[in-house]
C-alpha positions as a Markdown table, in Angstrom:
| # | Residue | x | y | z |
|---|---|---|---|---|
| 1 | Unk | -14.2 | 21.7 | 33.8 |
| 2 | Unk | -12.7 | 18.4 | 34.2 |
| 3 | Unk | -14.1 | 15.5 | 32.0 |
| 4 | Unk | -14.6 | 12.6 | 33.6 |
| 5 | Unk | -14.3 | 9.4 | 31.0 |
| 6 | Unk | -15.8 | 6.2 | 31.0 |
| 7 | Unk | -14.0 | 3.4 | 29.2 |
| 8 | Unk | -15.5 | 0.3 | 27.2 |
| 9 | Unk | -13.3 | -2.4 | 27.2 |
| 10 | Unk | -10.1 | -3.0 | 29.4 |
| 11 | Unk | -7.4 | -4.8 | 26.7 |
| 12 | Unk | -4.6 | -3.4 | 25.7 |
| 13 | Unk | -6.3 | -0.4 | 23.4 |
| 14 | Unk | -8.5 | 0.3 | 26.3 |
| 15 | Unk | -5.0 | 0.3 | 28.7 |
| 16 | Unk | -3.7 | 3.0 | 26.5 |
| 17 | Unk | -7.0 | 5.3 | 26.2 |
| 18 | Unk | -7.2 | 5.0 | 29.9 |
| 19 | Unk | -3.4 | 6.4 | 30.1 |
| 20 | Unk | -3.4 | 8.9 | 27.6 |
| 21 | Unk | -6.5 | 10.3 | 29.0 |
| 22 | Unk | -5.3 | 10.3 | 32.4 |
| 23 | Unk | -1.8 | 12.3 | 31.0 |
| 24 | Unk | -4.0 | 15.0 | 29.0 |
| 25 | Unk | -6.1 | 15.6 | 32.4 |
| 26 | Unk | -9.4 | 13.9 | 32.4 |
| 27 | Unk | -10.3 | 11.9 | 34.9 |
| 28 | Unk | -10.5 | 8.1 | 33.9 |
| 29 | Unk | -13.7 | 7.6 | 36.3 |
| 30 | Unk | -15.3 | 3.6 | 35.2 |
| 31 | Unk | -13.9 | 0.8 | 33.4 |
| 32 | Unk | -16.6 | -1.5 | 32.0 |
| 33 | Unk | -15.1 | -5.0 | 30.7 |
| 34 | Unk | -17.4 | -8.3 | 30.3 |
| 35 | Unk | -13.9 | -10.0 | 32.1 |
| 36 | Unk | -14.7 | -8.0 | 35.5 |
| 37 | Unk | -11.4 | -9.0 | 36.8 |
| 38 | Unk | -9.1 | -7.8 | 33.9 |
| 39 | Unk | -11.5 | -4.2 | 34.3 |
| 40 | Unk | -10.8 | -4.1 | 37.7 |
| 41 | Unk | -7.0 | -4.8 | 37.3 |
| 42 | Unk | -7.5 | -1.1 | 35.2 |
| 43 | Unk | -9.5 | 0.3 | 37.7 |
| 44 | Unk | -7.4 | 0.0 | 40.3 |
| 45 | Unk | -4.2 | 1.9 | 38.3 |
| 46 | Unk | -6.7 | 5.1 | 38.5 |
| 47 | Unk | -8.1 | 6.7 | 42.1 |
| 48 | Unk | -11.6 | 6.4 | 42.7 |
| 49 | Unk | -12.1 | 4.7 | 39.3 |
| 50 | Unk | -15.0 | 1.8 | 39.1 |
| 51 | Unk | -14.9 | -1.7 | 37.4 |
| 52 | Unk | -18.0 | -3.0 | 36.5 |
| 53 | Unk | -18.8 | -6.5 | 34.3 |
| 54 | Unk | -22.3 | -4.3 | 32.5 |
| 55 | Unk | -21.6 | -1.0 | 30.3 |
| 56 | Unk | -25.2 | -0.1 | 31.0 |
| 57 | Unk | -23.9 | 0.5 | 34.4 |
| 58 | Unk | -21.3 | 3.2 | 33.2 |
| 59 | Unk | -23.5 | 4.6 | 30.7 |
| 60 | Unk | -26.5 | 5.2 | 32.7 |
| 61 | Unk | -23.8 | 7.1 | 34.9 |
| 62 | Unk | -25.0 | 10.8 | 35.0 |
| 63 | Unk | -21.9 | 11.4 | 36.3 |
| 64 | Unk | -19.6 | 10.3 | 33.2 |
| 65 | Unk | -19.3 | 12.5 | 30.5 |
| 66 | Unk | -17.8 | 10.8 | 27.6 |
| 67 | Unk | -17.0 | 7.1 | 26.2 |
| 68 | Unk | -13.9 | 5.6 | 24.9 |
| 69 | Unk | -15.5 | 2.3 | 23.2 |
| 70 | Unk | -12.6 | 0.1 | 23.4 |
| 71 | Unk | -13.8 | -3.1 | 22.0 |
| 72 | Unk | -13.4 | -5.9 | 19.5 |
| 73 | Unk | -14.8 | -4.0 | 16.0 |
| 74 | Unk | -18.1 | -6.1 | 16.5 |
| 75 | Unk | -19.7 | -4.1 | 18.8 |
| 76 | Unk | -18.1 | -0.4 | 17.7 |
| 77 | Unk | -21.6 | 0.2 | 16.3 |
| 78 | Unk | -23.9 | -0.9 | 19.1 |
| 79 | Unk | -22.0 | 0.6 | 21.8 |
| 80 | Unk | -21.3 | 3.6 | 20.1 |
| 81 | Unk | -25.1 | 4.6 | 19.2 |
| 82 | Unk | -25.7 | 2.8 | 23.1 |
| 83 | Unk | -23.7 | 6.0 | 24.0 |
| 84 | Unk | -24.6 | 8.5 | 22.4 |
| 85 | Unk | -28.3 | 7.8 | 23.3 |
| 86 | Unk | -27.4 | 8.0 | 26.7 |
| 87 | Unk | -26.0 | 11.5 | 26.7 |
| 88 | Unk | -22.2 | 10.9 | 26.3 |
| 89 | Unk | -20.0 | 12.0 | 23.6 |
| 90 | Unk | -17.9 | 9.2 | 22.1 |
| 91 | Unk | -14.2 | 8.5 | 21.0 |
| 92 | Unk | -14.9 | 5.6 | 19.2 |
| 93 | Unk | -11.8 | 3.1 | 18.2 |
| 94 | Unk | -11.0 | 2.4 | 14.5 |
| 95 | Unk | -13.0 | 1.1 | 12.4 |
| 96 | Unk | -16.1 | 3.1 | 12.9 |
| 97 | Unk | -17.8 | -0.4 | 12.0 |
| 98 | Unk | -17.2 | -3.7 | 10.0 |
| 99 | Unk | -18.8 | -1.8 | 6.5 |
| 100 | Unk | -19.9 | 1.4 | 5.6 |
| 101 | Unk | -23.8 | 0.7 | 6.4 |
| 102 | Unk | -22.8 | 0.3 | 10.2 |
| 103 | Unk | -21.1 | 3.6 | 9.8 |
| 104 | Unk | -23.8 | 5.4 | 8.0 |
| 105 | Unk | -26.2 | 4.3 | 11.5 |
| 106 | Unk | -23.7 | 5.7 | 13.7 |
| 107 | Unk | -23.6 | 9.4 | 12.0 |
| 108 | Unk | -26.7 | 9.3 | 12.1 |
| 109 | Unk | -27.6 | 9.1 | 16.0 |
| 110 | Unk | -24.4 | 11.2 | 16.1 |
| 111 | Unk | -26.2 | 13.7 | 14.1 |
| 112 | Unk | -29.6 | 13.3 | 15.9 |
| 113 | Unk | -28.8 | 13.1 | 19.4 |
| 114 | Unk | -26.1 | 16.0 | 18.9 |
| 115 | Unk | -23.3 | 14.5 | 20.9 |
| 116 | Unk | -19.2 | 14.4 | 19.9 |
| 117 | Unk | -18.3 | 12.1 | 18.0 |
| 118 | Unk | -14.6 | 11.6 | 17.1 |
| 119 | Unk | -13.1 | 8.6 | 15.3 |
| 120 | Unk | -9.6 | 7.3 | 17.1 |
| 121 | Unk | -7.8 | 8.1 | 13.9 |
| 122 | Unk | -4.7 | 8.8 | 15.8 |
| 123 | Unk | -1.8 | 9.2 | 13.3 |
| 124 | Unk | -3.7 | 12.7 | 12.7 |
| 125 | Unk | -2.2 | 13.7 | 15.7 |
| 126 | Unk | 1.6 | 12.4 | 15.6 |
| 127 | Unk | 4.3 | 14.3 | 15.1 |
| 128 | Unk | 5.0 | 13.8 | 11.5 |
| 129 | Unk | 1.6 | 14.0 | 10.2 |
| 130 | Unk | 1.2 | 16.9 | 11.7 |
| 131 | Unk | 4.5 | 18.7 | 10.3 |
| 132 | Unk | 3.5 | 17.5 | 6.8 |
| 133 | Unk | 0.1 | 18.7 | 7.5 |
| 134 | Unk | 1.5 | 21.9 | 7.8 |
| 135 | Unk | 4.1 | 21.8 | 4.7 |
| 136 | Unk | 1.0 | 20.9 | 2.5 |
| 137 | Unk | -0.8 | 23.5 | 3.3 |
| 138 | Unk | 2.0 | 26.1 | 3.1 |
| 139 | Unk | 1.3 | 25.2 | -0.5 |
| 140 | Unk | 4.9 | 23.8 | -0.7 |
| 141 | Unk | 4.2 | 20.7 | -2.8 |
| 142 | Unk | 1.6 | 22.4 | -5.6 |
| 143 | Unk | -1.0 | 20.3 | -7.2 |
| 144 | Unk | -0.6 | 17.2 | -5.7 |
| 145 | Unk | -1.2 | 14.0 | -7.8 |
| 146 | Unk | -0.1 | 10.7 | -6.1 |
| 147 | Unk | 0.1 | 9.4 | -2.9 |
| 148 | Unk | 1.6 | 6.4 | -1.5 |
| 149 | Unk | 0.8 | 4.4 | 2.1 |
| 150 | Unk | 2.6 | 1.5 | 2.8 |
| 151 | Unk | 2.6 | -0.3 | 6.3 |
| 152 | Unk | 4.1 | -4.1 | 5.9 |
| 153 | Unk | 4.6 | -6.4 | 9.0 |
| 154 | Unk | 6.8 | -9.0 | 8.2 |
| 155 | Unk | 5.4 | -11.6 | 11.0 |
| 156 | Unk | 2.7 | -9.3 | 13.1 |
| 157 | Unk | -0.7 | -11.0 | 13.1 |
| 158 | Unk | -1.8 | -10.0 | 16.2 |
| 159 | Unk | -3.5 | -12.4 | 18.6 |
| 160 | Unk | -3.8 | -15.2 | 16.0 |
| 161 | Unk | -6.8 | -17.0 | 16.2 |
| 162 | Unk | -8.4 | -14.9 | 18.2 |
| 163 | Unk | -10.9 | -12.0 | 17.5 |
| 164 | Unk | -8.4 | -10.0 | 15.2 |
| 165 | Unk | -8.4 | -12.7 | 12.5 |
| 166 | Unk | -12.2 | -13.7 | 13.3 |
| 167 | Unk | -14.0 | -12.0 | 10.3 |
| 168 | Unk | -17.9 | -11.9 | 12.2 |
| 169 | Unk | -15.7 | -10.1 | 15.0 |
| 170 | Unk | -13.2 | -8.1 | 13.4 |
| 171 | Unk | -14.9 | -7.5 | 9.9 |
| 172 | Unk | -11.3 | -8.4 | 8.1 |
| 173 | Unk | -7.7 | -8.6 | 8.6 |
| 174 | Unk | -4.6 | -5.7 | 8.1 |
| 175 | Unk | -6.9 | -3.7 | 5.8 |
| 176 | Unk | -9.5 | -2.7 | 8.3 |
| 177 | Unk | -6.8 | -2.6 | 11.1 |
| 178 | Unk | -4.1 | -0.9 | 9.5 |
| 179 | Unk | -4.7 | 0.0 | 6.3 |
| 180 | Unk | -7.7 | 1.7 | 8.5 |
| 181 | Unk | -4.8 | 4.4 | 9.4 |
| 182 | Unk | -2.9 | 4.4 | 6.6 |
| 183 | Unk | -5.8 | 5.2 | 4.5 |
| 184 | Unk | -7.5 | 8.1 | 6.6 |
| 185 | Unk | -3.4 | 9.9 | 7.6 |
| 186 | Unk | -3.5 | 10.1 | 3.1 |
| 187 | Unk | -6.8 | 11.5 | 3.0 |
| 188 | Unk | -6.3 | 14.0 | 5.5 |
| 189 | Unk | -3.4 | 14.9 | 4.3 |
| 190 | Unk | -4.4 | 15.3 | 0.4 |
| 191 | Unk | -8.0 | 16.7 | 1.2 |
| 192 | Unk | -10.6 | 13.9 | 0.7 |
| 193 | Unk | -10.8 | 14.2 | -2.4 |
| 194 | Unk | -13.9 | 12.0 | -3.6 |
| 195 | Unk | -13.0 | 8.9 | -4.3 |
| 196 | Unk | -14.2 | 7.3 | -8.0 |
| 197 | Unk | -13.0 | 4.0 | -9.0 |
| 198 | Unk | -10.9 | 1.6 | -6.7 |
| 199 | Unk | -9.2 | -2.0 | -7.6 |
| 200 | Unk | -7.8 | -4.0 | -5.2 |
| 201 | Unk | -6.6 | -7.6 | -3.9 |
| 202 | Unk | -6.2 | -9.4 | -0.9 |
| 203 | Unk | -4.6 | -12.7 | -0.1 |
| 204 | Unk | -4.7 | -15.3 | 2.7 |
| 205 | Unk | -1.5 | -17.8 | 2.9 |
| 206 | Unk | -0.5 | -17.2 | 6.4 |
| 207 | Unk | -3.6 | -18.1 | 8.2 |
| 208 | Unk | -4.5 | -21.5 | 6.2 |
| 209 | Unk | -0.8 | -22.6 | 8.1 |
| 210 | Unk | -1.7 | -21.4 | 11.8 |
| 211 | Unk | 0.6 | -24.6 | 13.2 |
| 212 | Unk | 3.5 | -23.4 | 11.5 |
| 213 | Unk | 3.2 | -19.8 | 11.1 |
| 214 | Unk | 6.9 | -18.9 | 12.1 |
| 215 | Unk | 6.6 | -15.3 | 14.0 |
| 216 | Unk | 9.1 | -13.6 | 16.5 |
| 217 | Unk | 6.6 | -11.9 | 18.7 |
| 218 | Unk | 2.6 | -11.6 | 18.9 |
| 219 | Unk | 0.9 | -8.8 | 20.5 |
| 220 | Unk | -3.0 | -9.5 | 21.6 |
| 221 | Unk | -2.2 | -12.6 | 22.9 |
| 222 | Unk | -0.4 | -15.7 | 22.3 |
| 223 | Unk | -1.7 | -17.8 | 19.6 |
| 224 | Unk | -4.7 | -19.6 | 19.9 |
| 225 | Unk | -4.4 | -22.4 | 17.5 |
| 226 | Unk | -7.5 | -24.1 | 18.0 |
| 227 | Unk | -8.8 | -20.9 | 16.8 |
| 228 | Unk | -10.2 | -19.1 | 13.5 |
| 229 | Unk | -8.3 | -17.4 | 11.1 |
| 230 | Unk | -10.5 | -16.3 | 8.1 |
| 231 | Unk | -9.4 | -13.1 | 7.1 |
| 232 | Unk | -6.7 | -11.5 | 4.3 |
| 233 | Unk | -2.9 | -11.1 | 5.7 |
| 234 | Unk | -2.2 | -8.5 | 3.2 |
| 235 | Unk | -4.0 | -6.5 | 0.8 |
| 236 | Unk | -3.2 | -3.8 | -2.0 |
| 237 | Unk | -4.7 | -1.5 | -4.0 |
| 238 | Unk | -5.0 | 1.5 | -6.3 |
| 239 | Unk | -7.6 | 4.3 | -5.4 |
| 240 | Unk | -8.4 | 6.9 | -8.0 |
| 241 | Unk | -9.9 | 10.2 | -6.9 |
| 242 | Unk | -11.8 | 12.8 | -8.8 |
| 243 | Unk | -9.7 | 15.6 | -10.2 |
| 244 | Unk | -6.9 | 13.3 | -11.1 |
| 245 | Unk | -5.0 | 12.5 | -7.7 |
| 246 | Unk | -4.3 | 8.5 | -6.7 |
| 247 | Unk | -3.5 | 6.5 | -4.0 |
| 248 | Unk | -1.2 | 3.4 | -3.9 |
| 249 | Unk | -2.0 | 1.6 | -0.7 |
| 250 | Unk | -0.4 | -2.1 | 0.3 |
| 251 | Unk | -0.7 | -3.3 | 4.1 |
| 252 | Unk | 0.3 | -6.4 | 5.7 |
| 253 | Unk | -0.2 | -8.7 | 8.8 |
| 254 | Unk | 2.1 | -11.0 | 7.3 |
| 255 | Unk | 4.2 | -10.5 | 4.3 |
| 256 | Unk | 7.7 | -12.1 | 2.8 |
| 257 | Unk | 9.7 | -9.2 | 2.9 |
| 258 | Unk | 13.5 | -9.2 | 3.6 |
| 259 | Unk | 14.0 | -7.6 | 6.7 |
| 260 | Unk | 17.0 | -4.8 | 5.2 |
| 261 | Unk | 13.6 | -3.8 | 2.7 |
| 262 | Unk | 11.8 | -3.2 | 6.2 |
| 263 | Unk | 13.2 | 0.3 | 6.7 |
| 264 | Unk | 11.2 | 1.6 | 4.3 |
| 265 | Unk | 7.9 | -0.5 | 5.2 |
| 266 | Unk | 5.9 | 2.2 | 6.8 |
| 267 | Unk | 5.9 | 4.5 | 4.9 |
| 268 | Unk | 3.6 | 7.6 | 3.8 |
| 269 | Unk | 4.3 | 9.9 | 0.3 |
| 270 | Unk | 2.9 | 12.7 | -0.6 |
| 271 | Unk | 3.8 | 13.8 | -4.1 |
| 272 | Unk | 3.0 | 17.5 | -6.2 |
| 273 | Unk | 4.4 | 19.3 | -8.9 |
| 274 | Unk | 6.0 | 21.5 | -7.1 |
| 275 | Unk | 8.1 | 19.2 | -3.8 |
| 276 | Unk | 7.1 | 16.0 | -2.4 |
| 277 | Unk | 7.7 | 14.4 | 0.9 |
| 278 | Unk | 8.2 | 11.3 | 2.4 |
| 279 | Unk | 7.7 | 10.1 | 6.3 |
| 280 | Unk | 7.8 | 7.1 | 8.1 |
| 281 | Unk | 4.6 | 6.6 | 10.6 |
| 282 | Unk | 7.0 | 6.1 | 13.8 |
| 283 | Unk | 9.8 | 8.1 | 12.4 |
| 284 | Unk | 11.7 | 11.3 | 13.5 |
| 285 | Unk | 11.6 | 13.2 | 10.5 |
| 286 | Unk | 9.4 | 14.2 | 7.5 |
| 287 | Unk | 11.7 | 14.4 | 4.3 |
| 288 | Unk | 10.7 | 17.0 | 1.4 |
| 289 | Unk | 12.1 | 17.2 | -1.9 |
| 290 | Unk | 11.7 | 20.6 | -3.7 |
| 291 | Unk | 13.3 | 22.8 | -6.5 |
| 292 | Unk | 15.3 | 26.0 | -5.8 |
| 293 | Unk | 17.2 | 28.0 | -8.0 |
| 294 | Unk | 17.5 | 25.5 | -10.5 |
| 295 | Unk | 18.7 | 22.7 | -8.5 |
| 296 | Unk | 17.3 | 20.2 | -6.5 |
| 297 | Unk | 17.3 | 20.2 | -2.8 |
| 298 | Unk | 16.4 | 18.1 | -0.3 |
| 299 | Unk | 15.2 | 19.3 | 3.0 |
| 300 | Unk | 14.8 | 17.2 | 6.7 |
| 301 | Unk | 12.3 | 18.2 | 9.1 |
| 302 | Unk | 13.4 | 17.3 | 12.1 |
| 303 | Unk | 10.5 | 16.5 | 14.9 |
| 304 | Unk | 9.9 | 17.0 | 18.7 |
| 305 | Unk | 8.6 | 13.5 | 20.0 |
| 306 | Unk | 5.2 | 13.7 | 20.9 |
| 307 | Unk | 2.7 | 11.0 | 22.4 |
| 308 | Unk | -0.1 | 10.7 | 19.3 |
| 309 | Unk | -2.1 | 9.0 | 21.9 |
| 310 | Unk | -2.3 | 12.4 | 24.5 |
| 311 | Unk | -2.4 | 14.2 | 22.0 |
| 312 | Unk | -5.7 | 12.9 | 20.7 |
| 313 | Unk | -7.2 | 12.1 | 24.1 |
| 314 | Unk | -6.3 | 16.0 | 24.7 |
| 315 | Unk | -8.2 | 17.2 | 21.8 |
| 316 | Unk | -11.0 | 14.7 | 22.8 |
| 317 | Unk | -11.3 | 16.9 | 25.8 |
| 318 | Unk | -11.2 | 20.2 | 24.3 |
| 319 | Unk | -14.5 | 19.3 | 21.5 |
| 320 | Unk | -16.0 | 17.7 | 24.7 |
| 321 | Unk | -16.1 | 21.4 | 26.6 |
| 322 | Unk | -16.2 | 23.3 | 23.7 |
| 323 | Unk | -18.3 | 21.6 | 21.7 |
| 324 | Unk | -16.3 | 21.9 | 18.7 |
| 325 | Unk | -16.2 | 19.5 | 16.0 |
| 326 | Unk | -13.7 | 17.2 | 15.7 |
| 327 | Unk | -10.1 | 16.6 | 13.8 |
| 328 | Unk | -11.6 | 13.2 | 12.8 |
| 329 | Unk | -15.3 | 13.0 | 12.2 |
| 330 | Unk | -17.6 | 10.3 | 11.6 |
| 331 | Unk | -18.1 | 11.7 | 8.1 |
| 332 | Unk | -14.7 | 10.9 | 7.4 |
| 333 | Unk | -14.3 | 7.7 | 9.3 |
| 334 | Unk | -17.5 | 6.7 | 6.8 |
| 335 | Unk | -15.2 | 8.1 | 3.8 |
| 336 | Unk | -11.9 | 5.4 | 4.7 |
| 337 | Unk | -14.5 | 2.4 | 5.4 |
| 338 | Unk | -16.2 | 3.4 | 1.9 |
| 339 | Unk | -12.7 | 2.4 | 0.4 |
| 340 | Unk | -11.9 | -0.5 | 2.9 |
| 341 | Unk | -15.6 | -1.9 | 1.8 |
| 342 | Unk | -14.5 | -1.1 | -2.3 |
| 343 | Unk | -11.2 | -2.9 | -1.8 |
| 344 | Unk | -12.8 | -6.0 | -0.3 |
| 345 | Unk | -15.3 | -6.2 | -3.2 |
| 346 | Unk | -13.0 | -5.6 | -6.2 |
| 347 | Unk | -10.8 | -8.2 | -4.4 |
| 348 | Unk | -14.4 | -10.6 | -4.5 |
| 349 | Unk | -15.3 | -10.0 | -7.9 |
| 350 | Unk | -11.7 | -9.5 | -9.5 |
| 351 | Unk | -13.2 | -6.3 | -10.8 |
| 352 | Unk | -12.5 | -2.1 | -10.5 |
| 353 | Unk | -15.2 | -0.9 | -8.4 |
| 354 | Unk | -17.0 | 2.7 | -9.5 |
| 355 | Unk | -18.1 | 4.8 | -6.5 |
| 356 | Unk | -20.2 | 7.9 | -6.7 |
């Protein structure tokens, strides 16, 4: 069975569904985008695959299977539930939603209508999360008690002043698009444990200074400086789980950081009482640090490069046939955005915020 895959939204994260998909084997059949011409430029790249300016027109397609919804974060929620009452089985972008509530709707059409539902939390599936996946649950760091998950850009607000840093459109800035990752890869990793108090802070000094916001490169766009900007450019936090465990999270759009500290920018650590390890998101090794004989000894697992991208759009596939659920579920995509919604508020009230 081949799965034939429509795709919401033709920018650049719908250009790279639409290529991983095609790599891992499905057929990228319709491209919906409200710009007709840019979904038709995406069309054309695939054989016998449709453009259309309507998404009703894909999904009302008994002949497409499943969804990627590829769009600003403003309408994850709407298209997402769209889809799922209209038979298909979704791989919905990151975030799920702008706030936990939207998120919370979502599961549960997911739930009633019975239909896949994975979240595009992709850094489960590269390379290095995967091999300290696996050294985690060898049992190979113990008890674990503290994590850190740092992801800095010096200059990388994408698309400035257009729907990134558009709160009503985006929902915020770096937290709930990177932090988005860096918080889900932890939790994975460490096992969801439940979350009980979280304090947090975000700033805003880049975006205030649009006209002379000095930056190197820009992806999503030049900038649009007749534009909005009126979300964070970096946020940080401390999470506190039950049984003990932490999380030390900081994430930035923009960010003064001398560029020889940049090495060590992104950056996930995982730490027990018996080893700990340290990776970098795009790296090409996972470090661990354990105790033998006495001594200690440090240990580099070297990784076979793998596309994170096929690799989810491949296991997308599989839970589409198979029915199985999966890696990244929308009860877990609702877990992150319950932090990303606590971090926000502490940062509002200038208070540690209780959960559960």
């Amino acid at each position: 069975m081949t799965i034939r895959l429509g795709i919401i939204g033709a920018g650049s994260i719908g250009k790279v569904h639409a290529k991983a998909a095609n790599e891992a084997g499905t057929t990228v059949a319709r491209i919906a985008d409200v710009d007709l011409p840019k979904a038709k430029e995406l069309a054309d790249k695939y054989e016998g695959c449709i453009a259309s300016d309507d998404p009703k027109e894909l999904l009302f397609d008994e002949d497409i299977d499943a969804v990627a919804v590829c769009v600003p974060n403003r309408w994850h929620k709407e298209l997402a539930i769209a889809a799922m009452r209209a038979g298909k089985d979704v791989l919905l972008e990151k975030p799920m939603g702008l706030n936990k509530s939207e998120c919370e709707e979502i599961n549960a059409v997911a739930a009633e209508t019975k239909r896949v539902l994975q979240v595009g939390m992709v850094y489960r599936y590269s390379a290095a999360g995967t091999a300290a996946k696996d050294v985690i649950e060898s049992g190979g760091l113990g008890t674990i008690y503290h994590a850190k998950a740092h992801l800095f850009r010096r200059r990388g607000v994408p698309g400035l002043g257009g729907w990134f840093t558009t709160k009503e459109l985006s929902g915020g800035g770096p937290l709930i698009d990177l932090g988005v990752h860096i918080i889900d890869i932890t939790s994975w990793l460490i096992g969801f444990p439940t979350p009980k108090r979280v304090s947090g802070k975000v700033y805003s000094h880049f975006g205030s200074r649009m006209k002379d916001y000095v930056y190197e490169d820009m992806w999503a766009g030049p900038p649009k400086l007749e534009g909005v900007c009126d979300v964070e450019d970096s946020a940080h936090a401390m999470v506190n789980f039950e049984g003990g465990c932490s999380l030390d999270l900081q994430v930035s759009w923009a960010i003064n950081m001398p560029t020889p500290n940049m090495e060590s920018a992104e950056t996930i650590g995982i730490f027990g009482d018996k080893g700990g390890l340290t990776f970098s998101l795009f790296g090409e090794h996972v470090d661990v640090a354990t105790e033998q004989y006495g001594r200690n000894i440090d240990t580099q697992i070297l990784l076979t490069k793998t596309d994170q991208f096929v690799e989810q759009a491949t296991a997308f596939a599989h839970c589409v046939k198979t029915r199985e659920t999966p890696r990244a579920t929308g009860e877990q995509g609702y877990f992150v955005q319950s932090i990303i919604d606590a971090i926000y508020e502490s940062s509002e009230t200038d208070q540690e915020v209780k959960l559960n």
